[in-house]
DOKOLTI-582211 format. One line per 3 residues: number of its first residue (from 1); their letters; for each residue x, y, z of C-alpha. Coordinates in Angstrom, 3 decimals. Each point is the difference from the previous one (the first is absolute). Example, Ala and Ser with C-alpha at 12.3 -4.5 7.8 and 13.67 -1.06 7.14 Angstrom:
% residues 2
1	as	12.300:-4.500:7.800; 1.370:3.440:-0.660;
END
This chain:
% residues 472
1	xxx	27.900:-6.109:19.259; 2.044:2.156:2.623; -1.082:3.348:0.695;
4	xxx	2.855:2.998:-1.630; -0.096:2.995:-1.694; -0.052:-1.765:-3.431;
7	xxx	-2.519:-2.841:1.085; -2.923:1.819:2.345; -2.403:-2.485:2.077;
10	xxx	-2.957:1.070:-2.144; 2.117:-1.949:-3.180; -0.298:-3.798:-0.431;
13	xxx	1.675:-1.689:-3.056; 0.341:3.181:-1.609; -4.052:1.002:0.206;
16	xxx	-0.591:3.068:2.334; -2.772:-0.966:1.882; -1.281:3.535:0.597;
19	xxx	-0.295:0.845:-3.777; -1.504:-3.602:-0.815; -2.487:0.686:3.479;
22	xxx	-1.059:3.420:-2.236; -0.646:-1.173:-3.051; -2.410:-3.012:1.304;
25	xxx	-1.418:2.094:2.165; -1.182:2.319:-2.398; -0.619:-2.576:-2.616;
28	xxx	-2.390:-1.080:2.550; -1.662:2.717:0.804; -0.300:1.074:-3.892;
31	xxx	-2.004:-3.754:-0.338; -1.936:0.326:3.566; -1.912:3.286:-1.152;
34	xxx	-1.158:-1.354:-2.985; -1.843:-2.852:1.903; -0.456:2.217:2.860;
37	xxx	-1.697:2.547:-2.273; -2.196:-2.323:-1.937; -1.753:-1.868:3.359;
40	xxx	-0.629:3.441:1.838; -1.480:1.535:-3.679; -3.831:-0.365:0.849;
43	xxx	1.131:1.338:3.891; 1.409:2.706:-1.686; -3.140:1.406:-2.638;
46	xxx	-2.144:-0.546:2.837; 1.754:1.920:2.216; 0.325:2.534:-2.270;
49	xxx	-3.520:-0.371:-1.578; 1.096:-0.634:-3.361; -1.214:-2.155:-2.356;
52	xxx	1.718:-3.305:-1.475; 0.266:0.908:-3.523; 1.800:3.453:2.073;
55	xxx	2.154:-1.875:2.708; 2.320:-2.557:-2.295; 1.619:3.179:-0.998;
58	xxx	1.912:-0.390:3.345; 1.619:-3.672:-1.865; -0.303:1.216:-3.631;
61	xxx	2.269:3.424:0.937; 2.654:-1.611:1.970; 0.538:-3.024:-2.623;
64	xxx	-0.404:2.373:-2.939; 2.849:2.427:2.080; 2.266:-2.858:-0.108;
67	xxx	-0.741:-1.460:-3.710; 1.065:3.898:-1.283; 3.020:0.312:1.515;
70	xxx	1.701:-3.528:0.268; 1.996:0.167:-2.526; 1.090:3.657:0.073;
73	xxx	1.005:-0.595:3.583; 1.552:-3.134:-1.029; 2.079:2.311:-2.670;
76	xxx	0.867:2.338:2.718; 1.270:-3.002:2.169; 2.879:-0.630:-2.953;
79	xxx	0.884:3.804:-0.668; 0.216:0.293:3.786; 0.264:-2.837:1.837;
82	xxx	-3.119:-2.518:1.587; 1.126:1.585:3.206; -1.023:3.505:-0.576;
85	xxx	-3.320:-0.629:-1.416; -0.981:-2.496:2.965; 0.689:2.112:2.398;
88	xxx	-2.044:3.012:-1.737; -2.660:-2.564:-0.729; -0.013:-1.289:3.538;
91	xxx	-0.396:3.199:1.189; -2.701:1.273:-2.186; -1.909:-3.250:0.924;
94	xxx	0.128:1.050:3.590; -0.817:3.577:-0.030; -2.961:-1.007:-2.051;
97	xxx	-0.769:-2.880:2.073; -0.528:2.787:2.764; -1.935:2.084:-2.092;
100	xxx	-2.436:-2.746:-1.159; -0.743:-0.368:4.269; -1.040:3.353:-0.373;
103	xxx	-2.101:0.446:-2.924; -3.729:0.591:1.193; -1.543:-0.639:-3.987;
106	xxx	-0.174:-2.209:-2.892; 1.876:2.253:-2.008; 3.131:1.102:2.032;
109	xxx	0.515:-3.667:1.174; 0.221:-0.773:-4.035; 2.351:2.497:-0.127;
112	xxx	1.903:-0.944:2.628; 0.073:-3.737:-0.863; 1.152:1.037:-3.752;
115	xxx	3.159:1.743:1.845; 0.806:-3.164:2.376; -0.500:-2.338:-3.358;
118	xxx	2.884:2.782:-1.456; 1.849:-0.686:3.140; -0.728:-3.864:-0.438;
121	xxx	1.088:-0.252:-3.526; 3.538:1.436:1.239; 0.347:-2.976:2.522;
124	xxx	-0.719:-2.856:-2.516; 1.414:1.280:-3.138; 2.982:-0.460:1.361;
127	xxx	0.051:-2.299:3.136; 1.070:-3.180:-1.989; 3.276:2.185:-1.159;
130	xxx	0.717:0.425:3.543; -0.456:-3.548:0.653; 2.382:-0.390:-2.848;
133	xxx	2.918:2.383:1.727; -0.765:-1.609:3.184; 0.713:-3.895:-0.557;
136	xxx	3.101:-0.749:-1.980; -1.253:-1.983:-3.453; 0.536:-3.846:1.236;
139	xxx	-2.651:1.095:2.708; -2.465:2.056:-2.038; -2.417:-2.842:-0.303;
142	xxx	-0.315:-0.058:4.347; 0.006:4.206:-0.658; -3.219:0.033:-2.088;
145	xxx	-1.602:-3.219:2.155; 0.043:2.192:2.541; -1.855:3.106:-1.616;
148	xxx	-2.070:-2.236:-0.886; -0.774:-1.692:3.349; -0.804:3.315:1.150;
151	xxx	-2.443:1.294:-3.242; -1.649:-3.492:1.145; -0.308:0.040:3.906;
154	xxx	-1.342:3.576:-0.633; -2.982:-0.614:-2.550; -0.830:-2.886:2.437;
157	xxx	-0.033:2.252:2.908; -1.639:2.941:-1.634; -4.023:-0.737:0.445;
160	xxx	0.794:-1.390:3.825; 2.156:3.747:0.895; -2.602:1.987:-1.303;
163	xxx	-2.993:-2.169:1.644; 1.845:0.008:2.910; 0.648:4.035:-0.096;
166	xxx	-3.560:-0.034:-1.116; -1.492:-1.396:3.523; 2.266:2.761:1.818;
169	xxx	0.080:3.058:-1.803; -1.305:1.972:-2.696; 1.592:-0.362:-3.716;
172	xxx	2.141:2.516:0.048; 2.583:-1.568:2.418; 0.036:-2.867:-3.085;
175	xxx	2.334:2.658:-1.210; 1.321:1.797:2.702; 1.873:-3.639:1.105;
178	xxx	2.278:0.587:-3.063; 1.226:3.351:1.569; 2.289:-1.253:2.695;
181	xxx	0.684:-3.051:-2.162; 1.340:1.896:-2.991; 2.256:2.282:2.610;
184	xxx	1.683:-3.099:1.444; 0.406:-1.044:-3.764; 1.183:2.959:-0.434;
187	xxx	2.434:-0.241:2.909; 1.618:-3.116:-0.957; 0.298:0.960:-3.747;
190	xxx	2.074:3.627:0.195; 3.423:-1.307:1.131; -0.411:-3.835:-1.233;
193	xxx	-0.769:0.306:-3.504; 2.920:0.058:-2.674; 0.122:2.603:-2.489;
196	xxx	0.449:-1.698:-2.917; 0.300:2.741:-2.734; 3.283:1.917:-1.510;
199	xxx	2.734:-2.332:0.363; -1.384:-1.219:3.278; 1.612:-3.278:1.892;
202	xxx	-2.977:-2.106:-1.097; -0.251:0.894:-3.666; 4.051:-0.771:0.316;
205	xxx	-0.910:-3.348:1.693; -2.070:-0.794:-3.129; 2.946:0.460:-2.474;
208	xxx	-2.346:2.566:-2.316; 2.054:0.884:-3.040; 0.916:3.599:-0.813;
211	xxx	-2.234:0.655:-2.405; -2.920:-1.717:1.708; 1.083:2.307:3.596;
214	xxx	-0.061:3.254:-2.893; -3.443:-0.884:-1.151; -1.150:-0.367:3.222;
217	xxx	1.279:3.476:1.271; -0.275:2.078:-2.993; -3.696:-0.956:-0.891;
220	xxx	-2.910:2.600:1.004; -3.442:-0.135:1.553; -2.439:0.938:-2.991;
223	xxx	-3.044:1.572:1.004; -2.079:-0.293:-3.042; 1.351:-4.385:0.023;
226	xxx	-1.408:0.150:3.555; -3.428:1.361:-1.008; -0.550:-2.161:-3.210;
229	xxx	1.063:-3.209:2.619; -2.679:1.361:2.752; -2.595:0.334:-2.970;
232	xxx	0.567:-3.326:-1.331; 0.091:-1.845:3.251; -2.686:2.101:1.897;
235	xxx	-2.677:-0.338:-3.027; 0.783:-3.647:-0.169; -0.481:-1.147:3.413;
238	xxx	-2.993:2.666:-0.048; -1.588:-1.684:-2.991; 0.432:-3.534:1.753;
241	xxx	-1.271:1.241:3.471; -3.011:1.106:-1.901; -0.690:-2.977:-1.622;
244	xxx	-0.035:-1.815:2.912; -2.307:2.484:1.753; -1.969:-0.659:-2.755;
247	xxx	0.101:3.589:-2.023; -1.646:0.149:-3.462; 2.306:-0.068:-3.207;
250	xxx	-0.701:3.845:-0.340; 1.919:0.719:3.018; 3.324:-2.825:-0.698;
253	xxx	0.084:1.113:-3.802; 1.887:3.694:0.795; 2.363:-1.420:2.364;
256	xxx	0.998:-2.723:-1.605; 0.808:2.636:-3.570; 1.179:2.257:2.135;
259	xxx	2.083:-3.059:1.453; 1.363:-1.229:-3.204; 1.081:3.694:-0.938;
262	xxx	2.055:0.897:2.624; 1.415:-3.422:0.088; 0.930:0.394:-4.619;
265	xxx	1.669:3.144:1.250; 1.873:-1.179:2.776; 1.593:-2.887:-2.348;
268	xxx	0.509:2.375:-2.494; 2.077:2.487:2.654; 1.753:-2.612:1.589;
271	xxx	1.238:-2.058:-2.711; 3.937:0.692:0.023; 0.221:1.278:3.919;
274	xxx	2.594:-1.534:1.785; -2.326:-1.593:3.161; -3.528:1.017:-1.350;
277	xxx	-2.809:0.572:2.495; -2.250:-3.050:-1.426; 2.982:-2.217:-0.012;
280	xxx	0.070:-1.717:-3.661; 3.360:-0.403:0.302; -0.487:-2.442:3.091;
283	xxx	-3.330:-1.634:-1.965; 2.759:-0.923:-2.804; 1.656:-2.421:2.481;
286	xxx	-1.392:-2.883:-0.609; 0.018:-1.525:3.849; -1.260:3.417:1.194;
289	xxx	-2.611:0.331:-2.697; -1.261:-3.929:0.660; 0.413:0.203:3.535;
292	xxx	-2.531:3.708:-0.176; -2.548:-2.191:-2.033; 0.229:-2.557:2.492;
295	xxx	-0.742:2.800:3.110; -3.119:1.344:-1.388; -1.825:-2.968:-1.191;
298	xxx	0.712:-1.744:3.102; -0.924:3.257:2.110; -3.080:0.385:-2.491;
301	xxx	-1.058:-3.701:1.396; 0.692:1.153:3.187; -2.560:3.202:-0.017;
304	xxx	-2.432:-1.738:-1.666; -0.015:-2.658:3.104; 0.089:2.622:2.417;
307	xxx	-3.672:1.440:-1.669; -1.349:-2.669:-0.703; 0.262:-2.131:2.913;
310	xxx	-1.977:2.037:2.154; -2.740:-0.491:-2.410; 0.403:-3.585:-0.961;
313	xxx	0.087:-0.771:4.112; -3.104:1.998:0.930; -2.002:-0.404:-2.561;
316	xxx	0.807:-3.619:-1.451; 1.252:-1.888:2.549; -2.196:2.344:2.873;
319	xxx	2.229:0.966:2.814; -0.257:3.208:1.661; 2.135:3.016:-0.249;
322	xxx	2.051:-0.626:2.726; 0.783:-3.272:-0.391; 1.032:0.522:-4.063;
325	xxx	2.367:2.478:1.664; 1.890:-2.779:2.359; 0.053:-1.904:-2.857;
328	xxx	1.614:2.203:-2.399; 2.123:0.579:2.571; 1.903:-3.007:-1.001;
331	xxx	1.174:0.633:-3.255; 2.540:2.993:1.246; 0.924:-1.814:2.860;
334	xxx	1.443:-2.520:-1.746; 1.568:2.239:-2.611; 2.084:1.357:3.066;
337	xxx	0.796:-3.577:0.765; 1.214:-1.173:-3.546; 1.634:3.455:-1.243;
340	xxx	2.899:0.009:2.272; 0.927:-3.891:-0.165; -0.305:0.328:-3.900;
343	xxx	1.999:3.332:-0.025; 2.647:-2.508:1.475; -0.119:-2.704:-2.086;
346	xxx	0.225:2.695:-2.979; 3.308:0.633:1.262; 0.781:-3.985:-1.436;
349	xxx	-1.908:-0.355:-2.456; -1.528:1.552:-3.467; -2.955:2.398:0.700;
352	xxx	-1.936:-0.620:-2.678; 0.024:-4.257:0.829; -1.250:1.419:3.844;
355	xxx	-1.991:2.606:-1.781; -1.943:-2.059:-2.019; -0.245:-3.011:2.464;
358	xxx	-1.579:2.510:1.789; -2.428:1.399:-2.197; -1.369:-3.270:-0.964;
361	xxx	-0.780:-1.004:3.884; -2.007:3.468:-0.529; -1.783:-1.320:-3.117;
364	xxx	-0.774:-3.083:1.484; -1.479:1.619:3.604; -2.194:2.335:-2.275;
367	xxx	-1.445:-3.203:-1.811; -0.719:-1.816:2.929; -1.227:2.925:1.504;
370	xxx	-2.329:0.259:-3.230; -1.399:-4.036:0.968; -0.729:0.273:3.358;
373	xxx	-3.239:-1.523:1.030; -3.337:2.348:0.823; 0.728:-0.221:3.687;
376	xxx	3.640:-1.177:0.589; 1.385:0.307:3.457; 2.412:2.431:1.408;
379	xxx	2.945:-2.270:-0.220; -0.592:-0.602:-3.166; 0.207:3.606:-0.792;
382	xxx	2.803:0.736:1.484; 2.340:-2.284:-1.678; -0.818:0.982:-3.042;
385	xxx	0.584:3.374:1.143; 3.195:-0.714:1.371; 0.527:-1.355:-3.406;
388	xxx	0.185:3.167:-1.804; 1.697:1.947:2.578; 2.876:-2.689:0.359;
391	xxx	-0.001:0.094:-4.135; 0.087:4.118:0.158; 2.678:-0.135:2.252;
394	xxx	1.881:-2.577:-1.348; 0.171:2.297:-3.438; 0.165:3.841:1.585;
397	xxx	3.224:-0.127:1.441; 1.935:-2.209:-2.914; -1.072:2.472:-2.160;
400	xxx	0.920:3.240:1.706; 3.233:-1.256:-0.013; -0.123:-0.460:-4.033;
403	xxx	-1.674:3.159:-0.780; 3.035:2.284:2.513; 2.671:-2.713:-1.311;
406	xxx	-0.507:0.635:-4.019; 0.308:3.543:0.812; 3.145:1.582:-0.206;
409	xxx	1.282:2.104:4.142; -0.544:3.013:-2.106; -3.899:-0.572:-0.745;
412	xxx	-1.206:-1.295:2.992; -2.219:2.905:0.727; -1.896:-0.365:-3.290;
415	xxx	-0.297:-3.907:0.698; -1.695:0.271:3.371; -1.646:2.639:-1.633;
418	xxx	-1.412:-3.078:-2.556; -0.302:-2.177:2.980; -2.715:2.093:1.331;
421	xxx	-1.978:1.348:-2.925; -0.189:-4.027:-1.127; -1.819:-0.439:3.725;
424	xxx	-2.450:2.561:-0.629; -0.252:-0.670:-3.739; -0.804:-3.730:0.715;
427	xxx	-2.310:0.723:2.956; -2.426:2.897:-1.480; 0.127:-2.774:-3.236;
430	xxx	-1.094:-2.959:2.129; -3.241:2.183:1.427; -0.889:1.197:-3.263;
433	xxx	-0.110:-3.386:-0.991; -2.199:-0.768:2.954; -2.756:2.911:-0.486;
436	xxx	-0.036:-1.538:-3.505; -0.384:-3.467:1.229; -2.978:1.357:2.458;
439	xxx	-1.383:2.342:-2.679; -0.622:-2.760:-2.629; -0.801:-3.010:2.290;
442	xxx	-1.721:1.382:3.396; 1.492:-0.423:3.537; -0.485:-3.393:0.325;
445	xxx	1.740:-1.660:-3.679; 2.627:3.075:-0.070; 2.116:-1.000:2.525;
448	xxx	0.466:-3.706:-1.162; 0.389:1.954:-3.545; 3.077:2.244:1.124;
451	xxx	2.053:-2.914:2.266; -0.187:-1.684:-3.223; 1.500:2.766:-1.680;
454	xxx	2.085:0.495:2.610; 1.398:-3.628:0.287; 0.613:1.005:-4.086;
457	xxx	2.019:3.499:1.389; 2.203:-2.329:2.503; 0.444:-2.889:-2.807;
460	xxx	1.694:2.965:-2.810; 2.040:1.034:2.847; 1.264:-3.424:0.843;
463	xxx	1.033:0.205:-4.004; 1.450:3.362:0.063; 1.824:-1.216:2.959;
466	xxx	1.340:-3.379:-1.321; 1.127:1.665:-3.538; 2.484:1.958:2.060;
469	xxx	1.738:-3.369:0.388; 1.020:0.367:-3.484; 1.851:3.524:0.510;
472	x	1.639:-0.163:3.246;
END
């Protein structure tokens, strides 16, 4: 396309480049410190002499940070515009990014890493919106294959950045790296991304009717809908990361009341809004409500893998830390392989046919993984790793594209919003599962236990995923 005024060199096809460069990058650097975080954790409470039971605060505050405020943020990304609350979330991760490279104790760095989940919440609650204003709707399918290309080259980097940082510095750098990353995020995303609130160009683009534009607009942030979500969220995914750490029943029991509470008066409060915080209104779609069920069961199979492997490698099939890490390895590599070429095809054809094609390619990889002999070779590993990240892949992108395309322009904060809680929902769900699995049938039966269940997980996805067939 020729440079001019109206057509800049930084715009291909419509897509500024600088805005889409922003959003992955910060995408990735929202999925790197998760990784990043959980491989340096024993550096970290050793360096600063603190008990385990004391140091997984530094994981449980920054995923409980982002659990709470999802959805509120995602709220604030309709009433304002996804533009607004990335940048404000991008920046919060960074300033707190700087601040955890200077904490000196246990305590301050769990502060500090609650603040950069806050900031990390803003980026993914509504990054999938932005992928949505970005890439015109026959190309949303490439839009989301991409974010998803990036969530996947990221978790397969993380362990081998912070190793690597590891052998070089101390931890802290682990997050002073996302400093000058998040300012040249930053950089690119202040003049490239639209506004896309009040009448904007790209709410026009997406023909929104008047009334939809009014409800949009006139609609308020409610504090007291914002707290009840946090509650219900936050003592949900507390309650699960519990169980998986193994907590008694005494200590799961009040959250999960306290929980269901919150969660009867939120329901109650937000029954006639307009675009309600915990988006019923989308769940009554029945695409967007099949396509949710399909995003945590299948992201429920994929946590459970994710614990249990390490186990089921090391202790059942004996191979040593480092190389159970090389081999893991391959399951997000070749979810950054498949996602993209599947976000393409989903372009052509129905996502829940890709979707659940998918899925079951992830069933079957967890059920050969299940049969492999006591001492199978590496090869033989692999591919049936390869096998459920090509089957992840194959279903991640497709369905993106269902759960932003059921939506209506108008809600696509609250959607992403969905996107992500499903993600964590499904995740903390699938380690739960696998503490159960570990509990009840020791380290060496519980891992062949939970790929079971979790080749069970994958199959009612591949379900949920081919029923949309029926109501597209």
């Amino acid at each position: 396309m020729p440079d001019s005024p109206n057509h800049p060199a930084s715009v291909q096809d419509g897509i500024d480049l600088r805005a889409l460069l922003a959003v992955l990058l910060a995408v990735a650097l929202s999925a790197l410190d998760t990784a990043i975080a959980n491989t340096a954790l024993p550096t970290i409470g050793s360096d600063l002499h603190a008990p385990a039971s004391a140091s997984i605060w530094v994981i449980n505050a920054y995923q409980l940070s982002i659990v709470a405020s999802l959805l509120p943020l995602a709220a604030l990304g309709d009433l304002w515009g996804p533009r607004r609350v990335f940048l404000w979330g991008l920046g919060i991760f960074t300033a707190f990014s700087f601040a955890c490279a200077l904490s000196s104790d246990l305590q301050t760095l769990a502060i500090c890493r609650w603040g950069q989940g806050f900031g990390a919440a803003g980026i993914m609650s509504v990054n999938i919106a932005l992928i949505r204003v970005l890439f015109p709707k026959e190309r949303l399918g490439r839009g989301v294959g991409f974010n998803a290309l990036v969530v996947g080259v990221s978790s397969a980097l993380g362990p081998t950045v912070a190793s690597l940082v590891l052998l070089v510095a101390p931890w802290q750098w682990l997050f002073g790296l996302n400093v000058p990353l998040g300012l040249l995020a930053l950089w690119f995303a202040w003049p490239a991304i639209p506004r896309t609130h009040k009448g904007s160009q790209e709410v026009q683009r997406h023909s929104l009717k008047v009334a939809e534009a009014k409800s949009a607009r006139d609609h308020t942030f409610d504090p007291l809908t914002a707290i009840a979500t946090a509650l219900t969220f936050g003592c949900l995914i507390y309650a699960l990361t519990a169980a998986a750490q193994r907590h008694s029943s005494s200590q799961l029991v009040p959250f999960l009341f306290l929980g269901l509470i919150a969660l009867i008066y939120l329901l109650r409060r937000q029954r006639s809004h307009p675009a309600p915080m915990l988006p019923v209104d989308l769940l009554k779609r029945p695409m967007f409500a099949l396509s949710t069920l399909t995003s945590i069961t299948s992201f429920a199979a994929q946590g459970l893998a994710f614990v249990a492997l390490p186990f089921y490698f090391e202790q059942t099939l004996h191979r040593d830390s480092v190389e159970t890490g090389f081999l893991i390895t391959t399951w997000p590599i070749l979810v950054a392989i498949a996602a993209p070429i599947a976000g393409r095809l989903s372009d052509k054809y129905p996502p829940g046919l890709l979707g659940g094609i998918g899925l079951s390619v992830l069933s079957c990889g967890f059920v050969l993984l299940a049969m492999l002999p006591s001492s199978p070779s590496v090869l033989h590993i692999v591919i049936c790793m390869a096998i459920c990240g090509a089957g992840f892949g194959g279903f991640q992108s497709p369905n993106l594209k269902a759960i932003m395309s059921s939506a209506p322009p108008n809600r696509s904060g609250g959607a992403s919003g969905v996107i992500a809680m499903g993600r964590l929902i499904g995740q903390t769900s699938g380690a739960a599962v696998v503490a159960l699995c570990l509990g009840l049938w020791g380290d060496s039966m519980g891992p062949l236990i939970a790929l079971a269940i979790g080749a069970g997980f994958a199959g009612l996805a591949a379900l949920a995923s081919f029923s949309r067939l029926w109501v597209e």
